[in-house]
C-alpha positions as CSV (number, residue, x, y, z in Angstrom):
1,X,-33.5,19.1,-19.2
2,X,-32.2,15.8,-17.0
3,X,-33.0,12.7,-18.0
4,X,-36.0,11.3,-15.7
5,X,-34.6,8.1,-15.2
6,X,-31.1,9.5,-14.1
7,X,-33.5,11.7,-11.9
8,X,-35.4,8.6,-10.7
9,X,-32.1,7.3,-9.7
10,X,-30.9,10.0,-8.0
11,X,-34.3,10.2,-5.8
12,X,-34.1,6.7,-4.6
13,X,-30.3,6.5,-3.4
14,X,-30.8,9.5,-1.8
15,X,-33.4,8.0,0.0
16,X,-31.3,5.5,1.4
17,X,-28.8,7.6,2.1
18,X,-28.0,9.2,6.0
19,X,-25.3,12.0,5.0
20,X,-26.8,15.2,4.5
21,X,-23.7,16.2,2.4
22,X,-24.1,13.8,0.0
23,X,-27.5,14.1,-0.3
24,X,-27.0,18.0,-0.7
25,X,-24.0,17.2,-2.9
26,X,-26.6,15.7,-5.6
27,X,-29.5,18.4,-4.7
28,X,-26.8,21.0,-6.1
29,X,-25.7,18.7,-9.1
30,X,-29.6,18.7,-9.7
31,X,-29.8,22.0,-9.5
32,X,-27.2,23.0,-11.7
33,X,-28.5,20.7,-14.8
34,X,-24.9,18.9,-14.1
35,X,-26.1,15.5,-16.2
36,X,-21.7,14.8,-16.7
37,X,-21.5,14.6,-12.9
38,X,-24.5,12.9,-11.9
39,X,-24.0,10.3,-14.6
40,X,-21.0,10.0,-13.5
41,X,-21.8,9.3,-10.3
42,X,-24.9,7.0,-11.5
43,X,-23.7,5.0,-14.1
44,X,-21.3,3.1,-12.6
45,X,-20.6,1.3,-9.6
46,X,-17.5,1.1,-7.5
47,X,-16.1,-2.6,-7.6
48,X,-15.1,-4.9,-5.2
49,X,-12.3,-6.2,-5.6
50,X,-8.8,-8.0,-3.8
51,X,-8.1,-4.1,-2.6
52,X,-11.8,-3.8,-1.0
53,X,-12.8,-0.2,-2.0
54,X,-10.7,3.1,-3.0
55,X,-12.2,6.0,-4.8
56,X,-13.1,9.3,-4.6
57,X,-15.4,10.4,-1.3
58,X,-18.6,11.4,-2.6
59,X,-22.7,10.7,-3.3
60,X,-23.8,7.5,-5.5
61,X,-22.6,4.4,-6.2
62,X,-19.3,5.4,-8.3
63,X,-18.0,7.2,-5.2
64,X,-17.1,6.2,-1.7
65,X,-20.0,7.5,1.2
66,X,-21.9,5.9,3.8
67,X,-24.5,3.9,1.6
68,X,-21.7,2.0,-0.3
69,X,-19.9,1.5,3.0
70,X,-22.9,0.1,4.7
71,X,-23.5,-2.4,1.5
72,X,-20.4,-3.4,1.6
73,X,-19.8,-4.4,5.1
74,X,-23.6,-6.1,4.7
75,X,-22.3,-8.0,1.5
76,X,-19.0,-9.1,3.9
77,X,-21.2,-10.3,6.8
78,X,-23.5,-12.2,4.1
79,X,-20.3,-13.9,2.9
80,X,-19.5,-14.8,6.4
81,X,-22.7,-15.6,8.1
82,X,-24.0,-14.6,11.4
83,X,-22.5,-14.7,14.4
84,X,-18.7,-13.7,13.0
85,X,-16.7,-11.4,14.6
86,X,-15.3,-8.6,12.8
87,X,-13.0,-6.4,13.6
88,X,-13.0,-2.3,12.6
89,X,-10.2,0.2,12.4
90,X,-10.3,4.0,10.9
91,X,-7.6,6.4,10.2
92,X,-7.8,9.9,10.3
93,X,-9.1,10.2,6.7
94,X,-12.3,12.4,6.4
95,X,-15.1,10.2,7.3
96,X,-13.0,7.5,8.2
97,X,-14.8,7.6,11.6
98,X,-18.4,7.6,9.8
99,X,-17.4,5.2,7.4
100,X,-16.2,2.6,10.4
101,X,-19.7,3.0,12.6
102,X,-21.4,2.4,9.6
103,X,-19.4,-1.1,9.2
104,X,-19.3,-1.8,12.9
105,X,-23.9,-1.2,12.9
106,X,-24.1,-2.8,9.6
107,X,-21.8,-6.1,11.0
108,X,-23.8,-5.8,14.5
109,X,-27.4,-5.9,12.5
110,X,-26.5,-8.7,10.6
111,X,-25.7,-11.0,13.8
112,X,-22.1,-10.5,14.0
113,X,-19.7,-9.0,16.4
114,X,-17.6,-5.6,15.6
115,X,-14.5,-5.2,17.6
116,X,-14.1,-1.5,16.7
117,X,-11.2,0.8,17.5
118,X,-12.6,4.0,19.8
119,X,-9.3,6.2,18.2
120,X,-7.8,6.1,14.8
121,X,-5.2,3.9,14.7
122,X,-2.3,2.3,12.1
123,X,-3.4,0.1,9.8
124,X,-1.1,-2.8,10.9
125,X,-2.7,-2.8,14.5
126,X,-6.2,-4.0,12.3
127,X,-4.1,-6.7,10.8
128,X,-2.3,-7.8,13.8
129,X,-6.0,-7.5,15.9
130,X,-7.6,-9.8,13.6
131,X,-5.2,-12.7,14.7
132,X,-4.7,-11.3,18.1
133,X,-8.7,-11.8,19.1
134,X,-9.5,-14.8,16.7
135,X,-11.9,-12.5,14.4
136,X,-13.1,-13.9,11.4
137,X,-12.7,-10.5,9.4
138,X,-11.2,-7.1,9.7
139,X,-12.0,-3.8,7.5
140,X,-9.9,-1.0,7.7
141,X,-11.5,2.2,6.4
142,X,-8.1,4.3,5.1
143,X,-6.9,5.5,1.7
144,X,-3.7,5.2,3.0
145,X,-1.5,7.1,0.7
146,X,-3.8,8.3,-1.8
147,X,-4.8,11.9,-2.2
148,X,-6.7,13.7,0.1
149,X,-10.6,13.2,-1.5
150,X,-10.1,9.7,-1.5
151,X,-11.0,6.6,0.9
152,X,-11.5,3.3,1.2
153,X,-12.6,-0.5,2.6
154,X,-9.7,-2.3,3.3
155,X,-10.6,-6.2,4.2
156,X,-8.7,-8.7,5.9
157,X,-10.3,-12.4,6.3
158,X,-9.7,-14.6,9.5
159,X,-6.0,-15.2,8.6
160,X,-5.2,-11.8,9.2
161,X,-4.1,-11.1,5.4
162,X,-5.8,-9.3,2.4
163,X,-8.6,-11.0,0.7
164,X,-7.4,-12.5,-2.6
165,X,-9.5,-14.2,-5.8
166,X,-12.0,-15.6,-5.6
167,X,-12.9,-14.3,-2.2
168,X,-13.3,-10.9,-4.1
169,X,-15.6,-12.3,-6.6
170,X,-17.5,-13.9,-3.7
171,X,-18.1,-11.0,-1.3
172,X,-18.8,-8.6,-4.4
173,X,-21.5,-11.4,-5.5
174,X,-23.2,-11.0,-1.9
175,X,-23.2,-7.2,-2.1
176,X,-24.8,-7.9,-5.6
177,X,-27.9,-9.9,-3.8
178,X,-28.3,-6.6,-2.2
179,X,-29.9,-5.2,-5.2
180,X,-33.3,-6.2,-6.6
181,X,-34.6,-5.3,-10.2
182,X,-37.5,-3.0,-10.9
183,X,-39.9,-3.8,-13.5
184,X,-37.9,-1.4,-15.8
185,X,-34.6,-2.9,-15.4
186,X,-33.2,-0.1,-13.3
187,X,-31.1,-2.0,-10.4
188,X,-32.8,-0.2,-7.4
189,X,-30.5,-0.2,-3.9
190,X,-32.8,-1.8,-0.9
191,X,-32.5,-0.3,2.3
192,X,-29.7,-1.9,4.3
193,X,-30.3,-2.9,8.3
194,X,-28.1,-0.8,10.7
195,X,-28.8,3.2,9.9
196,X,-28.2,5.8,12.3
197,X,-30.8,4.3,15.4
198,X,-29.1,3.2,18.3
199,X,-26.0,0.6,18.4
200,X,-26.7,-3.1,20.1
201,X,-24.5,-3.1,22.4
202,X,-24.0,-6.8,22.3
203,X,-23.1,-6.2,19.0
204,X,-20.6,-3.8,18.7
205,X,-17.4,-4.0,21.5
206,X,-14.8,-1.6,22.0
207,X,-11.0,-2.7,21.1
208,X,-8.8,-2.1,23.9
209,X,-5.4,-0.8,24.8
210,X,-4.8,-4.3,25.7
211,X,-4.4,-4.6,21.5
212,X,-1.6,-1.9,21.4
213,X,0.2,-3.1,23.8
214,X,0.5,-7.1,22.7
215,X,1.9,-5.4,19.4
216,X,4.2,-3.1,20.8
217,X,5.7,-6.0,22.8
218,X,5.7,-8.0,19.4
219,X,7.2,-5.5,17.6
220,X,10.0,-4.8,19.9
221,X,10.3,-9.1,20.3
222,X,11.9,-9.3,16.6
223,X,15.1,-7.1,17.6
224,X,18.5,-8.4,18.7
225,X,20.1,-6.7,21.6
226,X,22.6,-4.5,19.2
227,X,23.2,-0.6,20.0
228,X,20.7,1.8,19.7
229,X,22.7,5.0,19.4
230,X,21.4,6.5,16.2
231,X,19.6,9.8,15.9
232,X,16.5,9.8,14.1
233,X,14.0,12.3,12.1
234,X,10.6,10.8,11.9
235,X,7.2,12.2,10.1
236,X,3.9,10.5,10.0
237,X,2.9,12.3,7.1
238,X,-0.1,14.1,8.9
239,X,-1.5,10.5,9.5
240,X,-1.9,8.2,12.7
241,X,1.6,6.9,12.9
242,X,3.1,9.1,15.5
243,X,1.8,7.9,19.3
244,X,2.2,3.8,18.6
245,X,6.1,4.6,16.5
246,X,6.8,7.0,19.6
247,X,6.0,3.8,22.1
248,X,8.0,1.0,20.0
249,X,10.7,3.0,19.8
250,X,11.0,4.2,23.5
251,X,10.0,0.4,24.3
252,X,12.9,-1.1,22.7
253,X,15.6,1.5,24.1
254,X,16.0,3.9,21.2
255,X,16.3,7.9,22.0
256,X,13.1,9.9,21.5
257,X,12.5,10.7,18.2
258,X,12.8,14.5,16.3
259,X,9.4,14.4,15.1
260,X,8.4,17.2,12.1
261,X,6.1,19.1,14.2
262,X,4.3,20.7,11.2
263,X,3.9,17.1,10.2
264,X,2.9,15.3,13.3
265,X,-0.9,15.8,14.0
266,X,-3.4,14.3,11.9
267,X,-4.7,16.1,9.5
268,X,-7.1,14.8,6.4
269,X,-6.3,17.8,4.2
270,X,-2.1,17.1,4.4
271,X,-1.3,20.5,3.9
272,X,2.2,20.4,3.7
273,X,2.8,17.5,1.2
274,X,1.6,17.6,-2.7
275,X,0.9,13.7,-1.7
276,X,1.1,12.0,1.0
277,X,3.0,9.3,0.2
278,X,7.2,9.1,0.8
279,X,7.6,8.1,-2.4
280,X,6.8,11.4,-4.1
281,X,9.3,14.0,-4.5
282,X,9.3,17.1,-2.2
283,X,7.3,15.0,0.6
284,X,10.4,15.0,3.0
285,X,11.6,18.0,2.4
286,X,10.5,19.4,6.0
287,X,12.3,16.4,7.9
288,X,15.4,16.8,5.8
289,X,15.4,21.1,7.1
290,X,15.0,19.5,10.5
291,X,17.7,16.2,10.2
292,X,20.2,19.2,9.3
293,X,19.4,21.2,12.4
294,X,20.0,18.2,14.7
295,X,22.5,16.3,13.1
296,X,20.4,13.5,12.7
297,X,21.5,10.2,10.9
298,X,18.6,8.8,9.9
299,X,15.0,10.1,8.6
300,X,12.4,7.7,8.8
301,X,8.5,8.6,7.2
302,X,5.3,6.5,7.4
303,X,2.4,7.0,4.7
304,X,-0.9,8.5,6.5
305,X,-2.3,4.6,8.3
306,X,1.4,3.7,8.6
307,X,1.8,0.5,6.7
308,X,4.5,2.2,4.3
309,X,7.7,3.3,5.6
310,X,10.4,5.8,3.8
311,X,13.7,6.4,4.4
312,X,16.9,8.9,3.8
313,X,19.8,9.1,5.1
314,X,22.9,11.4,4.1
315,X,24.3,10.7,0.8
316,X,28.3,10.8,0.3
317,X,28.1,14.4,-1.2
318,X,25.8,15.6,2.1
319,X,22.9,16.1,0.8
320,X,20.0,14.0,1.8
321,X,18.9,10.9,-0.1
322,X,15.9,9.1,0.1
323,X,16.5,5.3,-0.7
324,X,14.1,3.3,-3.1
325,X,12.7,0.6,-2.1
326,X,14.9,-1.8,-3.1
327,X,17.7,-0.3,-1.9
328,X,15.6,-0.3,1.8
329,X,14.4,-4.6,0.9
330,X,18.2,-5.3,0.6
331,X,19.5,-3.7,3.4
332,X,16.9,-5.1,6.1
333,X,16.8,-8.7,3.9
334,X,20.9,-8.8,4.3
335,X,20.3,-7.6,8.0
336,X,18.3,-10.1,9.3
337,X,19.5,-12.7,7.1
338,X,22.7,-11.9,9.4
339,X,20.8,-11.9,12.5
340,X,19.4,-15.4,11.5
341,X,22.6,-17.3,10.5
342,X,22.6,-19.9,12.3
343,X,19.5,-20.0,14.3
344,X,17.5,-23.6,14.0
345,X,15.0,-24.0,11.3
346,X,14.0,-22.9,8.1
347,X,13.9,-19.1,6.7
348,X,11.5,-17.5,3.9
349,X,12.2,-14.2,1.8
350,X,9.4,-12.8,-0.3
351,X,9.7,-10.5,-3.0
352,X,7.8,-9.4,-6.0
353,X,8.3,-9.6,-9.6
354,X,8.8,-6.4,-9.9
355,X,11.6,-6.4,-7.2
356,X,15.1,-5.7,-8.3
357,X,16.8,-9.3,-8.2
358,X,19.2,-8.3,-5.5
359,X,17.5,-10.5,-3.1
360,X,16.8,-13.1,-4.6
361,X,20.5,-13.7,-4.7
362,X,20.5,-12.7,-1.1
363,X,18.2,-15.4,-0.1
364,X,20.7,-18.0,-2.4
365,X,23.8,-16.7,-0.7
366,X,22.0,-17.8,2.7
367,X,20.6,-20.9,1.3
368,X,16.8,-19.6,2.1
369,X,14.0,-20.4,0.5
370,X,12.7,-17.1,-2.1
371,X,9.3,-16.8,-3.4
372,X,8.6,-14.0,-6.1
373,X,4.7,-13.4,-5.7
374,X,2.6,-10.7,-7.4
375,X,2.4,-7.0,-6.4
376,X,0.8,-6.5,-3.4
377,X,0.8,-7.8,-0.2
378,X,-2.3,-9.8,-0.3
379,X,0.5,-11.9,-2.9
380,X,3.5,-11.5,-0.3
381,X,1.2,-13.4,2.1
382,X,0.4,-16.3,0.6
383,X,4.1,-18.1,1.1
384,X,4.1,-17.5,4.7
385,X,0.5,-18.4,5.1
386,X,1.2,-21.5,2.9
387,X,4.4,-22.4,4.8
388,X,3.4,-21.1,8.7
389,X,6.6,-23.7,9.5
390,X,8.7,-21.3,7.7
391,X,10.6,-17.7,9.9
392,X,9.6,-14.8,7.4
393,X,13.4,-13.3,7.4
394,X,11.4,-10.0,5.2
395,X,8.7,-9.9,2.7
396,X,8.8,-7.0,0.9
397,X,7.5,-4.8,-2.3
398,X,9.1,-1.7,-3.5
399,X,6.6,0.7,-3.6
400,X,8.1,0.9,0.7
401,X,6.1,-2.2,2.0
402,X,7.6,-4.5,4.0
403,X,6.9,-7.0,7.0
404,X,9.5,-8.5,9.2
405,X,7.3,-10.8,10.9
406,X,4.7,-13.8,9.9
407,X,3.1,-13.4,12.5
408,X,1.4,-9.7,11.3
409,X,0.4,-10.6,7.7
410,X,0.2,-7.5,5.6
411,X,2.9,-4.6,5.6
412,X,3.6,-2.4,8.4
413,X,5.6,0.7,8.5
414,X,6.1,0.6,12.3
415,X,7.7,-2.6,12.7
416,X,9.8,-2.2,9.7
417,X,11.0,1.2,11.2
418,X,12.0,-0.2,13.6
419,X,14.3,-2.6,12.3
420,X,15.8,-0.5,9.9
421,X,16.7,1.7,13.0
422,X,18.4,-1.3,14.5
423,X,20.4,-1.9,11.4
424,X,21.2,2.0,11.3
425,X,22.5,1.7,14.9
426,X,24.5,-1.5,14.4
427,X,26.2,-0.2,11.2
428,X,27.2,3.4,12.7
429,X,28.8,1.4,16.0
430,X,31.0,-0.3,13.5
431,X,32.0,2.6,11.8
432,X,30.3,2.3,8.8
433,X,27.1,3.8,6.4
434,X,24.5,2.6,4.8
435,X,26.0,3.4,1.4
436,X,29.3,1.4,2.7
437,X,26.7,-1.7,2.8
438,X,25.3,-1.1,-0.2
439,X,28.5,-0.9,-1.9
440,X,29.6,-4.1,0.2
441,X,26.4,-5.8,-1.5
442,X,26.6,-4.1,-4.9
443,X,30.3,-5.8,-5.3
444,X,29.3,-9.1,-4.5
445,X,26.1,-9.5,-5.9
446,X,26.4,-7.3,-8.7
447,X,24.7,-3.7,-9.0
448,X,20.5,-3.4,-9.3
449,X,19.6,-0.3,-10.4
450,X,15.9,0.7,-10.5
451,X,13.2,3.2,-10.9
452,X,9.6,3.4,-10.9
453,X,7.9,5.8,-13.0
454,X,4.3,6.4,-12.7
455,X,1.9,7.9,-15.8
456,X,-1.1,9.5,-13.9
457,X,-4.3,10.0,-16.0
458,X,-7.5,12.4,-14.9
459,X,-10.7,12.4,-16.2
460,X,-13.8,10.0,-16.8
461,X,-11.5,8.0,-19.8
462,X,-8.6,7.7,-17.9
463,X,-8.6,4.2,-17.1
464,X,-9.7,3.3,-20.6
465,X,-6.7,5.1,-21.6
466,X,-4.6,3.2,-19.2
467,X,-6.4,-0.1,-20.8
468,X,-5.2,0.7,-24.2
469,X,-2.1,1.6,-23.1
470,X,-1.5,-1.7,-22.0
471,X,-3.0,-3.0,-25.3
472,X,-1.1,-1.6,-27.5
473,X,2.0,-2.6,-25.6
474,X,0.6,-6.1,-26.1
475,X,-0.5,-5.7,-30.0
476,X,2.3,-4.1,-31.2
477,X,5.2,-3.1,-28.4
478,X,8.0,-0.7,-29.4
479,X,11.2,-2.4,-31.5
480,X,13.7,0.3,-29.2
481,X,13.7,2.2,-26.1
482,X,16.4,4.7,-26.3
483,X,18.9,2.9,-27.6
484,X,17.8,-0.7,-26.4
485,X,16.2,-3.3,-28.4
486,X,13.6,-4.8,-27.1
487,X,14.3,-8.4,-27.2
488,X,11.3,-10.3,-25.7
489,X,7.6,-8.9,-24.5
490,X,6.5,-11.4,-22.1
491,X,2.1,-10.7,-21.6
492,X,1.9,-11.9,-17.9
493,X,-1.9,-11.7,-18.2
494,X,-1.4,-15.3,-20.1
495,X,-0.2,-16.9,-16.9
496,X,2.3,-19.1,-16.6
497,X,5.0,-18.3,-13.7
498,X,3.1,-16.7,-11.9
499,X,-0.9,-16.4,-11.8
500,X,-2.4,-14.2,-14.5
501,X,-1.8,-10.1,-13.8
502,X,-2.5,-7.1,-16.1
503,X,1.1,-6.6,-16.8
504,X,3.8,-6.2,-19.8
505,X,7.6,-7.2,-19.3
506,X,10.1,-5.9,-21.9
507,X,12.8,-8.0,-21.9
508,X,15.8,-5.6,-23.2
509,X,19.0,-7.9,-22.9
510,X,21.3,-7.7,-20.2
511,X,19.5,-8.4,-17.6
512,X,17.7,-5.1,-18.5
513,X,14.3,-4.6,-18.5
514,X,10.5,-2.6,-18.3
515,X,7.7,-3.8,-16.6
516,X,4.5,-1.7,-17.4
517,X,1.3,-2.5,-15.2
518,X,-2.1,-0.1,-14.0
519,X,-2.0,0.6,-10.2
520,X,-4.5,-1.3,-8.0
521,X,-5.9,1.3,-6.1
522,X,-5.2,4.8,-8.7
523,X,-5.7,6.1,-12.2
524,X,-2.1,5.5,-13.1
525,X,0.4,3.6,-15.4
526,X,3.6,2.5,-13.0
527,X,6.2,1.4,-15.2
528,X,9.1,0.0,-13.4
529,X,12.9,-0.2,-15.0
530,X,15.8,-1.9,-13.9
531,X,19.0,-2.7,-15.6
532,X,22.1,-4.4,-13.7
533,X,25.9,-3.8,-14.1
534,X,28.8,-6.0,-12.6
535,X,30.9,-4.1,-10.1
536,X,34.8,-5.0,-10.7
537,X,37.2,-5.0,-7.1
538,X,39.2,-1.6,-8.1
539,X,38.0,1.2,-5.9
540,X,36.6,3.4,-8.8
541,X,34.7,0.6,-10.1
542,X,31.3,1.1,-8.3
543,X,31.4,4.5,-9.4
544,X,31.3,4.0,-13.0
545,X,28.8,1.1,-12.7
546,X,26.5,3.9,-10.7
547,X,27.0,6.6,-13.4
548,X,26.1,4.1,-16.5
549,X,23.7,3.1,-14.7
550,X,21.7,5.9,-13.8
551,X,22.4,7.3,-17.6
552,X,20.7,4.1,-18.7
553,X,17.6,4.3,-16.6
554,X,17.5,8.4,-17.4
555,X,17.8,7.3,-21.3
556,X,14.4,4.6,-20.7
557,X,12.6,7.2,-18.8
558,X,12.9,9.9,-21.6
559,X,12.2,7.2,-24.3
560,X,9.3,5.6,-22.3
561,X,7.6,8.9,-21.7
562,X,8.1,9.9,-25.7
563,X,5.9,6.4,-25.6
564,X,3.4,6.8,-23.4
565,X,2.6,10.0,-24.6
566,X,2.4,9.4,-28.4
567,X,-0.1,6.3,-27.4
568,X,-2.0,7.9,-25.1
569,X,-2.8,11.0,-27.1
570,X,-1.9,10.5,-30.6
């Protein structure tokens, strides 16, 4: 027999809610006696935080649908006040389209203006929108790499970038005043202005093309007037990237890209990649097939909303290679710190503290300023916000987000594309690859090997597995890795260099080192390894750095997955 009051609960969100799907989805949970999922649907509440909202699609408050949606965008609008302008995007998620109506009627009730996109779009064209018209908000309703059942909330305030603390706590604390309390404690959800009745049309506008074009123009605006001979494979990952990456690079004189036909269409279910995020193995496999039938020299890959960009290009052995991150923030930080030699006034590189070091020492060889920030690039904002007098030369993270303009505040795979295709085209007129620059980098400023390893957990406890995890790296943290000591364990949830983060650094001599921290937006442990070799001046040297080094990260993998696992489950 259900519990009553779980029943009770059920009865009254479901009639708030206007999806019949989630409102069937809990009549069959109901029906089935399924207490686990309905309690875990009803026992906890999705939290706002500094990423908006990401979860799993589905009824009551634990899981994204239309009723949370609607509160949140009401809580937003109750943070701003009346009268704001707010500006709406979707990508071509499952409901992403329901889920930004609901935000553009919920914005309109409450007094506001939405601006909302009448296509799914990028995510960076929501960022670069919110600036572009003056708004005083933007939400973008995308998951953007995350699997397939998943969406989300994305909010940007009136300077165009991510919300940060305590803007979090304060918009969560108006959704909160949503709720009132019954006599029996029970927090019971009011029903919210701006349902399925007809849309004020003085309330809700339609964005225009006139928003595409001002960034395509941008976009191309940040290029020199190099070559642009350089054959390109490009993917958008079943996602929205295709039509505006297809107009910046026919605007700025590049050949028409070979796009991966069984990739290019949107598509919510991404049927041809386990994830759908460049990062994960086996995700380019299709454009690689199709690089080798046209001889490309490049392969370029966005994330589904297009704010993540990947890359491979032909290793020395012939096989395609997708480059990390890092490799990708070197190369475009040493690009346009080339381009910008020289030119009047002062330059900004922004990296996180999980980036490899490389550019740091890139930005010191320049004599520009470099500001290591927190993950994320509601972090990588806040110089370039802080210092608008500054040129952004790159801000980057490695998990592939990077922005090469100031002007568009959050990351954007089409811009950065871009300019990676520029550096491609300038480095293949001069005869050389984008291994001989590494190699050209890796002997002056030493050689930054990295990896990122991510620890994905399932299940109801897995983020109170990931918790301990990260406690018992703080209570009592390994003595060795493989063969490393650990020298230091530096707990940057005290604070101190940088504000306080849910994150572990092993220090392990050397310039070695582990960095273990949860993922913002999924149940996983990403644990991030880097260790650093000099590279001597005789041609074999650079070899052997590369081989120790890749034997030393292979050793910390092994030794910090015998880790994880014994914690986790022992």
């Amino acid at each position: 027999m259900l519990d009553a009051e779980l029943i009770r609960r059920v009865r009254a969100w479901q009639a708030t809610d206007p999806d019949p799907e989630t409102r069937a989805e809990l009549d069959a949970l109901v029906a089935a006696g399924d207490e686990d999922g309905l309690r875990d649907r009803f026992d906890h509440r999705l939290e706002f935080g500094t990423a908006g909202l990401r979860a799993e699609m589905g009824a009551g408050p634990n899981r994204m649908n239309r009723v949370v949606v609607r509160r949140a965008a009401t809580g937003l609008m109750r943070y701003l006040g009346a009268g704001r302008k707010v500006v709406v995007g979707y990508d071509a998620r499952r409901k992403s389209d329901e889920f930004a109506l609901e935000t553009a009627r919920a914005v309109a009730a409450a007094g506001g203006v939405a601006v909302l996109f009448p296509r799914p779009v990028p995510t960076p064209l929501v960022a670069f929108a919110v600036r572009l018209l003056g708004a005083d908000a933007g939400v973008m309703c995308t998951a953007s790499h995350n699997p397939p059942a998943d969406n989300g909330f994305k909010v940007y305030l009136g300077d165009g970038a991510q919300i940060v603390p305590p803007v979090d706590r304060q918009i969560a604390a108006a959704i909160d005043e949503l709720d009132e309390i019954d006599g029996g404690g029970t927090p019971v959800l009011l029903e919210v202005p701006g349902g399925d009745g007809e849309e004020d049309s003085r309330g809700i506008r339609q964005a225009g093309s006139d928003v595409v074009d001002a960034y395509v123009e941008r976009a191309v605006s940040r290029l020199g007037g190099g070559p642009r001979n350089v054959s390109i494979v490009y993917t958008p990952l079943h996602g929205v990237g295709l039509d505006v990456t297809e107009r910046v690079f026919a605007a700025a004189g590049f050949e028409p890209l070979h796009v991966v036909a069984a990739q290019a269409a949107p598509d919510p279910a991404f049927p041809t990649t386990p994830y759908p995020n460049p990062e994960e193995d086996g995700v380019l496999d299709l454009a690689y097939g199709q690089a080798e039938e046209v001889g490309a020299d490049l392969v370029l890959a966005h994330d589904p909303d297009a704010d993540r960009l990947g890359v491979a290009v032909r290793g020395r052995d012939g096989r395609w290679r997708r480059l990390t991150g890092d490799q990708v923030g070197a190369l475009l930080a040493d690009h346009r710190l080339r381009r910008t030699d020289g030119v009047a006034g002062e330059r900004l590189v922004v990296d996180t503290f999980v980036s490899s070091g490389l550019v740091a020492r890139l930005a010191a060889a320049h004599g520009v300023h470099h500001v290591e920030t927190l993950t994320g690039f509601k972090w990588l904002m806040r110089p370039v916000i802080a210092h608008p007098e500054w040129e952004l030369v790159l801000a980057y993270e490695e998990a592939l987000g990077y922005a090469v303009d100031g002007y568009l505040r959050d990351k954007d795979g089409i811009a950065a594309a871009l300019a990676f295709a520029e550096l491609a085209a300038e480095l293949r007129a001069a005869g050389l690859t984008v291994w001989d620059r590494l190699e050209q980098l890796a002997r002056r400023h030493g050689l930054f090997a990295t990896a990122t390893w991510s620890f994905r957990f399932t299940g109801y406890a897995a983020r109170s597995r990931i918790d301990a995890l990260m406690a018992a790296l703080r209570s009592s943290p390994p003595a060795r890795l493989g063969h490393h000591e650990v020298r230091r364990v530096e707990d940057l949830l005290a604070g101190g260099r940088l504000p306080p983060v849910d994150a572990v650094v092993l220090h392990l001599g050397g310039d070695a080192r582990l960095i273990a921290r949860p993922s913002g937006t999924e149940p996983k442990l990403k644990v991030y390894g880097r260790v650093c070799r000099a590279v001597g001046d005789a041609p074999s040297s650079l070899a052997r750095a590369e081989a120790d080094a890749a034997r030393e990260l292979e050793s910390l993998h092994g030794a910090v997955s015998s880790y994880v696992d014994r914690t986790a489950h022992g």
